[in-house]
N, C-alpha and C positions, 0 to 999 in steps of 0.2 A: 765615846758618847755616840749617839746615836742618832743623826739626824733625818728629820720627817721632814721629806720633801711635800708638798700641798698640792703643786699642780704636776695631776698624773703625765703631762707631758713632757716634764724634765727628767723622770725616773731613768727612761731609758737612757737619756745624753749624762746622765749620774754614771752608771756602769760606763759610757765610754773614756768621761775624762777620767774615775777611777783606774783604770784602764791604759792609761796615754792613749789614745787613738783618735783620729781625725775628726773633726766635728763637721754633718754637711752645709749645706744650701738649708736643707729643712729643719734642722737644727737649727744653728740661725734663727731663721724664724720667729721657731718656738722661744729662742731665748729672748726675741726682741718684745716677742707679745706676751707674755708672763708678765702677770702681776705680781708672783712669788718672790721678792726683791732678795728677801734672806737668805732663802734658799740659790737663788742663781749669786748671789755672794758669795756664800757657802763652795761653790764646784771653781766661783771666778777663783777665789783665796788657798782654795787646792794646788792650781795648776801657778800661782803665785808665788807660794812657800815652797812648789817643788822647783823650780827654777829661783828662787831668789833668799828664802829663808825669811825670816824678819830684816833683812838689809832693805832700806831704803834712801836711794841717792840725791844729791843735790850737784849742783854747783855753782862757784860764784862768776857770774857773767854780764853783760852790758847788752841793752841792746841800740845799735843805731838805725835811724832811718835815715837815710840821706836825703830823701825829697817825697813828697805824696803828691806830686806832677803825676798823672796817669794818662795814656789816650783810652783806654779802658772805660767801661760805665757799665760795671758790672752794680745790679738792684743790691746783692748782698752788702754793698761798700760801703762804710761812712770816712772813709779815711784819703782813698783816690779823688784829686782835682785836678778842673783843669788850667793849662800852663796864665792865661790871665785871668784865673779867679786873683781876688787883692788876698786873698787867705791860704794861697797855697804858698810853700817854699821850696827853696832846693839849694841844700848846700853848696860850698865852694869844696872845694879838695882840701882848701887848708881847715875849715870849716869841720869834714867832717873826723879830721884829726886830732882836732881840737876837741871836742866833742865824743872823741874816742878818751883822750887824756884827763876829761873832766871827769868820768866817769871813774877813771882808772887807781887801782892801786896794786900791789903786787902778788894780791890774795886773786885777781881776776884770771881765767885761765880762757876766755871764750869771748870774743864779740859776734855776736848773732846779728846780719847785716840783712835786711830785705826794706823794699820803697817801691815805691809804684813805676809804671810803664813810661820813662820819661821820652817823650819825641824828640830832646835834643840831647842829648847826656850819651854819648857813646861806648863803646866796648872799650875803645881806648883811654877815658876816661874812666871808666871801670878799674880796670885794669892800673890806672897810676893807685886808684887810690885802694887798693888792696897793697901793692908796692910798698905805700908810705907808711902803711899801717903796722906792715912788717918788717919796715923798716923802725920805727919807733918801739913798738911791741913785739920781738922777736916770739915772745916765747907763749904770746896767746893764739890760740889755736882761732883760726876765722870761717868763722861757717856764714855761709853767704849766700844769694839768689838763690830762690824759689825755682820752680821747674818753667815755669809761668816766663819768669824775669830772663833764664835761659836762652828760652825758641824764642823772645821776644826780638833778646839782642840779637841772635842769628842772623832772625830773620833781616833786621836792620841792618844787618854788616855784610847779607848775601854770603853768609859763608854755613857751613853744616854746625850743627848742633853738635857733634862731636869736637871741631878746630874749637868751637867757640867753647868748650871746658877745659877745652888742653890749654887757651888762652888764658883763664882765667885761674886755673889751678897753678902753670907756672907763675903768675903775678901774687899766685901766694894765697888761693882760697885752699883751704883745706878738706872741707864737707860743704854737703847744702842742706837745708833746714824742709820740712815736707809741705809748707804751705802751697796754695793755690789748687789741692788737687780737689778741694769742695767737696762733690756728689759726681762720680764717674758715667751716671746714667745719661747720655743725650737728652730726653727730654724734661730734665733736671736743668741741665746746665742751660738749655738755648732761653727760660724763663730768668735765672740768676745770676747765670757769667757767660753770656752767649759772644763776649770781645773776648774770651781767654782762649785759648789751645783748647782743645777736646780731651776726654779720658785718656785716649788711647796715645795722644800727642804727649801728656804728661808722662804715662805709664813709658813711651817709649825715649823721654829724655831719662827718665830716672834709670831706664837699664844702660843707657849709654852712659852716663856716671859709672857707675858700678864696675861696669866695662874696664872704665880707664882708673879703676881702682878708688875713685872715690866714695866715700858713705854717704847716707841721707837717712832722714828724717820723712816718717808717712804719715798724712793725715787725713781725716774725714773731717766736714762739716754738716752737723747735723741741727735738727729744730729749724728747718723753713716748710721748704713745699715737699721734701721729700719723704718718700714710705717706707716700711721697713724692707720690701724686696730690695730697695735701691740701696740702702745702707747692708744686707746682706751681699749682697753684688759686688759695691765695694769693697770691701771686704778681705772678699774671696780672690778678685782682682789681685788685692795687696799680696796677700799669700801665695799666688801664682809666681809672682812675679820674683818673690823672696825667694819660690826655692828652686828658682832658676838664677838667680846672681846670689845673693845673703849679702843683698847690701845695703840693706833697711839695719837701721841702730832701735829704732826706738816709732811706736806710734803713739800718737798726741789726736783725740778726740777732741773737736771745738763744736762749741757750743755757739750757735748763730746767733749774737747780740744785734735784733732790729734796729734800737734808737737810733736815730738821727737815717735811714739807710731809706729807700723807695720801699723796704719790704717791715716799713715798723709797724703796719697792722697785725703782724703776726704778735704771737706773745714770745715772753721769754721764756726758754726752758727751765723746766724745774728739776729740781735735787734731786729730784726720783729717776727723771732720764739721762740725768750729768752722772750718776751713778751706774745704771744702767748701762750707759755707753761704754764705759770703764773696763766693766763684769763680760760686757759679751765681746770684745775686742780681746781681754785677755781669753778667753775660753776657742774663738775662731781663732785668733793670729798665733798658733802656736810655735810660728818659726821664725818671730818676729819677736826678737830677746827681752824688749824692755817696750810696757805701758807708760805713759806719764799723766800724770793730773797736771794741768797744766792752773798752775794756780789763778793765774790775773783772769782767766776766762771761767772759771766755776767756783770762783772765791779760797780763801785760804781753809777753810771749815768744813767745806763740801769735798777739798784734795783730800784732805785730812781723813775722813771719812773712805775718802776711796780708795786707801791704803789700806784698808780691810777688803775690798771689794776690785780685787785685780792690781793696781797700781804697784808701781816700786818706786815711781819716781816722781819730783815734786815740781822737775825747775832749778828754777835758780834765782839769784838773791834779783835781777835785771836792772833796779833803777828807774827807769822812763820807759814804757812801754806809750806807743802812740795809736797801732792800728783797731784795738780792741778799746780801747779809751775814746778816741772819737766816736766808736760803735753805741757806747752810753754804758761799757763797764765800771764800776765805781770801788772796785778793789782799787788798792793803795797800789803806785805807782813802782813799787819795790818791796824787798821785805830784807832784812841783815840777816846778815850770815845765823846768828842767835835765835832770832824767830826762826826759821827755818828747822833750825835744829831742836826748838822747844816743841813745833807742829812736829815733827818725825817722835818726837819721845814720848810724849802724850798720846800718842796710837797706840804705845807699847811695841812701837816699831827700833829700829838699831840707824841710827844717820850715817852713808859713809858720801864723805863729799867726792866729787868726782871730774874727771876733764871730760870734755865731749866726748869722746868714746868710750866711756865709762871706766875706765883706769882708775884706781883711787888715789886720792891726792892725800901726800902724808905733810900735815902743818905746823910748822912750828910758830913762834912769836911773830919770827923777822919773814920768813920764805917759806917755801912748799918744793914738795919733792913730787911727781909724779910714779907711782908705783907701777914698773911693767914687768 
């Protein structure tokens, strides 16, 4: 079949992904400001099915937050308080164990662990309660702190951002998840997260991960104040950095949910750019293995969609999501294993469920095998 590209500007970045070959700065661009949705689909679904086929992943996961205590006052935030608002909390240790087990059953292979900037909550505390986690849950993998949550503790505990991973991975973190890296552009961040680390601070805890062998998770936030140079930028950053370690798993495009946040004059984003963001992440990030639709953040309908449009991956079943819910998201709090598997089939897509590193997980009735 023959497909009619419409705007003469994508014709030429057609021949390079046909092609494999690197897409630039100016490309970019072009794919960001294109109206041509079908068509930049079309090139995203290419470089898709050539790395992925019709497989696309899940997995069954939990997510906790231990506290939304922040010293942070970042504009993007609905979820960060501070320590005597009457509406903020912070778990106990035994608390947030509990709360791991509530969640839990034996189909779960992942607790995704991130919470705000807490001023009393220590590395040592940190640290038990990974311990107990893996002590209880041997056999779930725990992906944990943000890049953000990182250089925070470090910097709290006076000790390097390096000790402070090695700390935290023997007490039993396994990965870290890609939040906090927002918009990389300086005069981006000093209007939206000017209390967090810098670009260049995130960029260089993420290669010191890597370093000591740990994986992570990348992301952009997009729909505030930023342009498209800055989200091409980004980007390009992430891909740098990838083929200098390949310790990126997976990047996750968020969509900036105003309510409740200093910056809800803006509007929400739409379907067309939840999309969008999808298609040109798959087509730039080409050394960066796996996209995801991140469902609780662009709805279950709009991932569903984007699995024609770049995606392979959905998420996971999570249960209580909090930081995107206090933002004024109104997706459902979780989805079962079934839904999950209904949205992948109804693409015309192939489900294979998966552990954080994308291993497929073989299930029976009682238990699951991990395939390596």
């Amino acid at each position: 079949m023959q497909v009619v590209i419409d705007d003469p500007r994508l014709v030429p970045i057609r021949a390079r992904v046909e092609a494999g070959e690197r897409l630039t700065f100016d490309d970019g661009l072009a794919l960001f400001r294109t109206t041509d949705i079908l068509s930049l689909g079309y090139l995203a679904n290419i470089v898709r099915e050539r790395l992925h086929g019709s497989t696309t992943y899940f997995n069954v996961n939990r997510h906790i937050n231990p506290t939304d205590v922040c010293v942070a006052s970042c504009r993007l935030c609905a979820f960060g308080k501070r320590v005597r608002d009457p509406k903020a909390y912070t778990m106990s240790l035994e608390e947030v164990w509990h709360k791991a087990g509530e969640g839990y059953s034996e189909a779960v292979t992942e607790f995704h662990i991130v919470g705000g900037l807490h001023p009393e909550l220590t590395l040592d505390w940190f640290c038990e309660m990974l311990r107990g986690l893996k002590e209880r849950f041997p056999q779930v993998h725990l992906k944990a702190f943000t890049m953000v949550e990182i250089a925070y503790l470090a910097r709290r505990t006076k000790i390097s951002i390096r000790e402070t991973l090695q700390r935290l991975r023997d007490a039993g973190m396994d990965s870290l998840p890609g939040g906090g890296a927002e918009i990389f552009n300086e005069r981006v961040r000093r209007i939206i997260c000017d209390h967090k680390i810098d670009g260049s601070e995130w960029l260089e805890t993420a290669r010191t991960a890597h370093q000591l062998g740990l994986r992570s998770n990348c992301t952009m936030l997009y729909g505030h104040i930023e342009n498209d140079e800055d989200r091409v930028d980004h980007l390009v950053k992430l891909r740098t950095l990838q083929d200098e370690t390949g310790g990126f798993v997976t990047y996750i495009p968020l969509a900036f949910h105003p309510d409740n946040t200093p910056l809800q004059h803006i509007g929400k984003t739409t379907g067309f750019a939840d999309i969008k963001n999808i298609a040109v992440a798959r087509l730039m990030l080409d050394n960066i293995p796996h996209i995801k639709a991140y469902w609780v953040m662009m709805t279950p309908r709009i991932a569903q969609i984007a699995l024609r449009f770049g995606a392979d991956d959905l998420d996971g079943t999570i249960v209580e999501e909090r930081i995107y819910h206090d933002a004024g998201a109104t997706t459902t709090q979780g989805l079962r294993r079934a839904e999950l598997l209904q949205l992948i089939r109804k693409a015309g897509r192939v489900p294979v469920e998966r552990d954080t590193l994308y291993r497929p997980v073989q299930r029976t009735e009682s238990t699951f095998t991990v395939l390596v």
